[in-house]
DRENMI-830302 format. One record per residue (C-alpha): residue in one letter; z, x, y. Coordinates in steps of 0.001 Angstrom, whole numbers, padded with zeros to 6 digits, always signed. Example, Ala and Ser with C-alpha at 12.3 -4.5 7.8 and 13.67 -1.06 7.14 Angstrom:
# residues 2
a+007800+012300-004500s+007140+013670-001060
//
This chain:
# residues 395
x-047130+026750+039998x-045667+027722+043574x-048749+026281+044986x-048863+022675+042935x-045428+022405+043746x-045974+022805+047350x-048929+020665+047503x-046827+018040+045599x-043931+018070+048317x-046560+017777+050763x-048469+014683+049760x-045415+013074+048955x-044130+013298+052587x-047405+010938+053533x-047598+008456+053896x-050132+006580+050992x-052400+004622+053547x-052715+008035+055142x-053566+009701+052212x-056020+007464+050596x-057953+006601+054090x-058384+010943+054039x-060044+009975+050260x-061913+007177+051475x-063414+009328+054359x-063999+012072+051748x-065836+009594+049233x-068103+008411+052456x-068951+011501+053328x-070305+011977+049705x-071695+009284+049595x-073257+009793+052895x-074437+013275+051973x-076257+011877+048553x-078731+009700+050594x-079477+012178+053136x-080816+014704+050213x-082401+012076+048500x-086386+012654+048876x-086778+009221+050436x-086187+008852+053920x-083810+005730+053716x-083662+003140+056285x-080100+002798+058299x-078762+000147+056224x-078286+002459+053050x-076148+004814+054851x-074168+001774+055711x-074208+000357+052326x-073192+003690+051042x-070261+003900+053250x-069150+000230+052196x-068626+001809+048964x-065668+003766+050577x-064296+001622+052664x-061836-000378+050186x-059911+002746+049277x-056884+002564+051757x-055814-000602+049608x-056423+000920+046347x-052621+001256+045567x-051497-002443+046813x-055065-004465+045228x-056874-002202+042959x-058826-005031+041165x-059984-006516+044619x-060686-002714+045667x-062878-001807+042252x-064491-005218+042952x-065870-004662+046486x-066417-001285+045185x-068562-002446+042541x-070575-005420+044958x-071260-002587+046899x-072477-000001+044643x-074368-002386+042494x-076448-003485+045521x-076900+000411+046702x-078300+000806+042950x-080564-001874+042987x-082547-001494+045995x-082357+002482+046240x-081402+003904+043238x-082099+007092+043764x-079811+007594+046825x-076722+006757+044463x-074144+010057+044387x-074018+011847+040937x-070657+011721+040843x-069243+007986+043290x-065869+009180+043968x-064608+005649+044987x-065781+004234+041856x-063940+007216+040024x-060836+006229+042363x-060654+002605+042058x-060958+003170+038127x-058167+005585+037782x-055970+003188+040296x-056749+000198+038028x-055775+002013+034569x-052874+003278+036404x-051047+000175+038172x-052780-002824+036154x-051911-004802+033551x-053242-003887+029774x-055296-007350+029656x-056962-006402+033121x-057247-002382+032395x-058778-002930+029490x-061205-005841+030450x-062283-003342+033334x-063019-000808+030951x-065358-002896+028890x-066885-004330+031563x-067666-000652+032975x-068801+000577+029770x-071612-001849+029567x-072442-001789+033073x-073116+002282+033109x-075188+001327+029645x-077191-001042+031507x-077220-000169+034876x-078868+003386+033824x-082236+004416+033441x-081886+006925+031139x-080020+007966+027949x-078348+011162+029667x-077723+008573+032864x-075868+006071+030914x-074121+008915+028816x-073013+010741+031848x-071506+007594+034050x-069893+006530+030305x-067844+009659+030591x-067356+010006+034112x-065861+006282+033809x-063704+006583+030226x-062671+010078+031685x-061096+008411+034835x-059509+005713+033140x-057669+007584+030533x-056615+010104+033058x-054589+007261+034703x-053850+006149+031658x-052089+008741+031025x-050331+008985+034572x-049030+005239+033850x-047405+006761+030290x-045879+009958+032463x-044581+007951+035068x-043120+005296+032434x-042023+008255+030820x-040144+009204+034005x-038825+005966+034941x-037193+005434+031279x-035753+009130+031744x-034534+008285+035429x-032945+005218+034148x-031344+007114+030746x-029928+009623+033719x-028740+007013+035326x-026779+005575+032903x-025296+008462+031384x-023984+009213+035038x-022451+005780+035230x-021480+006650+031402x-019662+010223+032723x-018326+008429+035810x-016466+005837+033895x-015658+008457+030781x-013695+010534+033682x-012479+007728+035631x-010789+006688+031835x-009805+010125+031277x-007603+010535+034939x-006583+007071+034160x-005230+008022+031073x-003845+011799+032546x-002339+010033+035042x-000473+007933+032743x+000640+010782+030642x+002053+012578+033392x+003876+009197+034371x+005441+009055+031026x+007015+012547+031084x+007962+012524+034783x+009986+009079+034013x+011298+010595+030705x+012203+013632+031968x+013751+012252+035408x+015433+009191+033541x+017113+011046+030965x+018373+013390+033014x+019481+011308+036268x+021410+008849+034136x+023507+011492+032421x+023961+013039+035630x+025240+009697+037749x+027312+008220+035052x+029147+011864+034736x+029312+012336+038401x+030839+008968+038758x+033129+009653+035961x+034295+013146+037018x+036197+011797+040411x+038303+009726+038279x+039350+011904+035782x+039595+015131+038036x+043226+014457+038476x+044546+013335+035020x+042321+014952+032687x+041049+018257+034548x+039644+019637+031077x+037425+015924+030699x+036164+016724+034210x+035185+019648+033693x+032959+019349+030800x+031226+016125+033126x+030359+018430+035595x+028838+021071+033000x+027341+017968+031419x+025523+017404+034857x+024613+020780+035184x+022588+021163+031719x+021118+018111+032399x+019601+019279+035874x+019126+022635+034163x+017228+020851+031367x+015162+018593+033639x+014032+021697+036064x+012736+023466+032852x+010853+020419+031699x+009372+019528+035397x+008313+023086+035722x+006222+023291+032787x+004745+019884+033901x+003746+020946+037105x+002425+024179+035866x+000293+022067+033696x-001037+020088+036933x-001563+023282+039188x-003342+025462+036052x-005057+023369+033590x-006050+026579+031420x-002166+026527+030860x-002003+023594+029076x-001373+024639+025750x+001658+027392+026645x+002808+025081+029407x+002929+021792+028266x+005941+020001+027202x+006173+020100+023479x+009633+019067+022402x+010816+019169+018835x+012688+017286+016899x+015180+019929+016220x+016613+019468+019974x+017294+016149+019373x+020810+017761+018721x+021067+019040+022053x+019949+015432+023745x+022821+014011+021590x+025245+016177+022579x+024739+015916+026202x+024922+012228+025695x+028173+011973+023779x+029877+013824+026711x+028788+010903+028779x+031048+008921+026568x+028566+007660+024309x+028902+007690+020478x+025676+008788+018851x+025243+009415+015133x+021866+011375+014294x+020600+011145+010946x+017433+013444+011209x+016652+013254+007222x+015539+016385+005451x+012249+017308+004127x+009863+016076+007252x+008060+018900+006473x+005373+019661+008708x+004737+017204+011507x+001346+017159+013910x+002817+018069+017441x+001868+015138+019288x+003354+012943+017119x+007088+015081+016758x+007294+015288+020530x+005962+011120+020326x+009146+010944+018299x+011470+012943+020585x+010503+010909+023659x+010735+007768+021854x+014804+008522+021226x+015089+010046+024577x+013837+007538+026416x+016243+004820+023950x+019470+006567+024049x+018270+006171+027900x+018374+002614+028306x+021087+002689+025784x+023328+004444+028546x+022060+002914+031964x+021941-000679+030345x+023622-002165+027175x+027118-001802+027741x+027447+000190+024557x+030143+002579+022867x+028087+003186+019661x+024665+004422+019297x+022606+005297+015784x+019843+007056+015384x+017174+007806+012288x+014475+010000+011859x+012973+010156+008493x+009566+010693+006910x+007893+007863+004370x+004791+009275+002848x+002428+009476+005484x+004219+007956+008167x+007344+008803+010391x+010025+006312+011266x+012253+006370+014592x+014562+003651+014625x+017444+003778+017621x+019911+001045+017551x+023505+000374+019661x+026175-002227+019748x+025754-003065+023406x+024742-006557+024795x+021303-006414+023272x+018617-009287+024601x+018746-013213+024062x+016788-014490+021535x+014139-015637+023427x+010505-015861+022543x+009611-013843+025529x+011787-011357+024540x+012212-011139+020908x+007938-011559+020069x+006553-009303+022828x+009835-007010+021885x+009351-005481+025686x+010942-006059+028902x+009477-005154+032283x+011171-001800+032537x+008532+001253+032413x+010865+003333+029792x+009835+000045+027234x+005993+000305+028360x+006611+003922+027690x+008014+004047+024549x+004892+001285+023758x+002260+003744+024926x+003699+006841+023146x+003608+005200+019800x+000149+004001+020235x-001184+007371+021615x-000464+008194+018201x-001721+005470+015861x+001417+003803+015890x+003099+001003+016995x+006772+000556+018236x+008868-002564+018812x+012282-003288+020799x+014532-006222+020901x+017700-007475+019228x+019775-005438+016433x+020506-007889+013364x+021619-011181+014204x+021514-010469+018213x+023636-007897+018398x+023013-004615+020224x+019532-003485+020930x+016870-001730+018801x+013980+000351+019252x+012051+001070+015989x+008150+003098+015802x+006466+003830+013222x+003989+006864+014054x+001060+007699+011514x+000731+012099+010383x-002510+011947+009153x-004144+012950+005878x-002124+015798+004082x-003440+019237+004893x-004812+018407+008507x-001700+018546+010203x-000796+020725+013147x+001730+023197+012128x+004080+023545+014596x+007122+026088+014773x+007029+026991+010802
//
């Protein structure tokens, strides 16, 4: 196996003409050889005639038809006028056969074949004659027969390869995409959340430090749970991105029982926030409770940095198969435009967020205007799946 292999890197570094002149010199000399030990002492001009037999071969691969053709004129005259000097076995007729079942079309392959076939019937003088040249000839052509179905064979394989590459290539180009974008969401999440509480305490704390030391004070632990909070959640992000095997321990996984503590922090921004988190959720599949806790995060978020609000709501319940998430304030809210009120989103990233979390999951989620344009609400709805296929997750 060593050895074909070897011989096959070899020829396929030449060059074809190079190869297939080396075959027509070969055939020649065969050809050559057969009159010389024929009994009869030929005349010149049947070596000659026997070396035209050869001498189409370089151009076997580019015009195999024209090539078996001269072949043929050639070795048709040889056998007419001296027979007997004809090789047992014409290589270039065995060459410009195999070439033709190889590269030509099935009308022209098969019309050669036929045509052959009665020739070596005909052209013989003997049963065992025409028997032997019938086999010789149906034993090249189905040989590159055959080496037209392996390379077809190869070609379709090359080309399946090929596509499944482009397949992969674009499957993993998707799936960074899509990484990318996760990580995107709980960087912003993360970082929003926690910023916001920390600025709007940090520029409330210099104005009550004076008059209401005891109000200061809890803004400044307020800032410092938040940065404590956000440093926890960043770590186990970036553990995720510098081990991947991690994943599972590492990844951020919040639960809807800390939506207490997100509350808290937020009321000591000066926010009012009532949480109704309903009883009986039961079970909930992980990616869609920590769906969930974003989805309020990243609200009571926008809630602080933008709607002017001093009351904030919040409800979490469970209806059959589905979980609902509905934050709502009194702030400003949105004008009831179509822009704003249909597509429910503005351009802000925590809104595309909140969009792609709830989707991530099967859901949807929509934002605009409380009841009759007052305050803002963000509402999702987030599939759990069949009963019994759920993700337990805590107990």
């Amino acid at each position: 196996m060593e050895r074909v292999a070897r011989w096959r890197t070899w020829t396929a570094g030449l060059s074809p003409y190079v190869l297939d002149s080396s075959l027509a010199l070969v055939s020649a000399g065969i050809a050559v050889w057969a009159v010389y030990n024929d009994d009869t002492r030929w005349p010149t001009w049947v070596y000659l005639l026997a070396v035209a037999t050869a001498v189409p071969l370089p151009w076997r691969r580019r015009a195999p038809l024209t090539v078996l053709a001269l072949y043929s004129a050639a070795e048709i005259t040889l056998s007419v006028l001296a027979h007997s000097a004809n090789a047992q076995v014409p290589l270039a007729g065995v060459l410009g056969l195999y070439t033709v079942a190889e590269r030509c079309s099935d009308r022209a392959r098969w019309s050669v074949l036929a045509v052959t076939v009665v020739g070596n019937v005909v052209g013989t003088h003997s049963p065992n004659g025409a028997l032997f040249s019938v086999l010789t000839s149906a034993g090249s052509f189905v040989f590159g027969a055959l080496v037209r179905t392996q390379r077809q064979l190869v070609r379709v394989e090359a080309e399946r390869a090929r596509e499944a590459g482009v397949r992969a290539a674009s499957e993993a180009a998707r799936a960074v995409a899509e990484e990318r974008s996760r990580i995107a969401r709980e960087m912003h999440d993360i970082l929003a959340h926690a910023v916001s509480l920390m600025v709007i305490q940090a520029e409330a704390g210099p104005l009550v430090v004076r008059d209401n030391p005891d109000r200061a004070i809890r803004a400044f632990d307020t800032i410092a749970d938040s940065g404590r909070d956000a440093m926890v959640q960043l770590r186990r992000v970036l553990g995720v991105l510098k081990d991947p095997e991690a994943g599972r321990e590492l990844a951020p996984q919040p639960r809807l029982a800390e939506l207490a503590d997100v509350v808290e922090r937020v009321r000591r921004s000066g926010l009012g926030v009532e949480l109704e988190l309903a009883d009986g959720l039961g079970a909930l599949p992980a990616d869609v409770e920590a769906a969930a806790f974003r989805i309020v995060q990243e609200a009571l978020t926008n809630t602080v940095k933008h709607s002017g609000a001093d009351r904030a709501a919040i409800r979490v319940r469970r209806s059959g198969e589905v979980l609902e998430v509905v934050v709502s304030d009194n702030g400003r809210g949105v004008p009831l435009t179509a822009d704003r009120t249909v597509a429910g989103w503005s351009g802000g990233r925590g809104l595309v967020g909140i969009r792609e979390r709830a989707a991530a999951c099967g859901g949807r989620a929509e934002a605009g205007s409380g009841p009759e344009g007052r305050g803002f609400l963000v509402s999702a709805r987030l599939p759990l799946g069949p009963a019994g296929v759920v993700e337990r997750v805590g107990g």
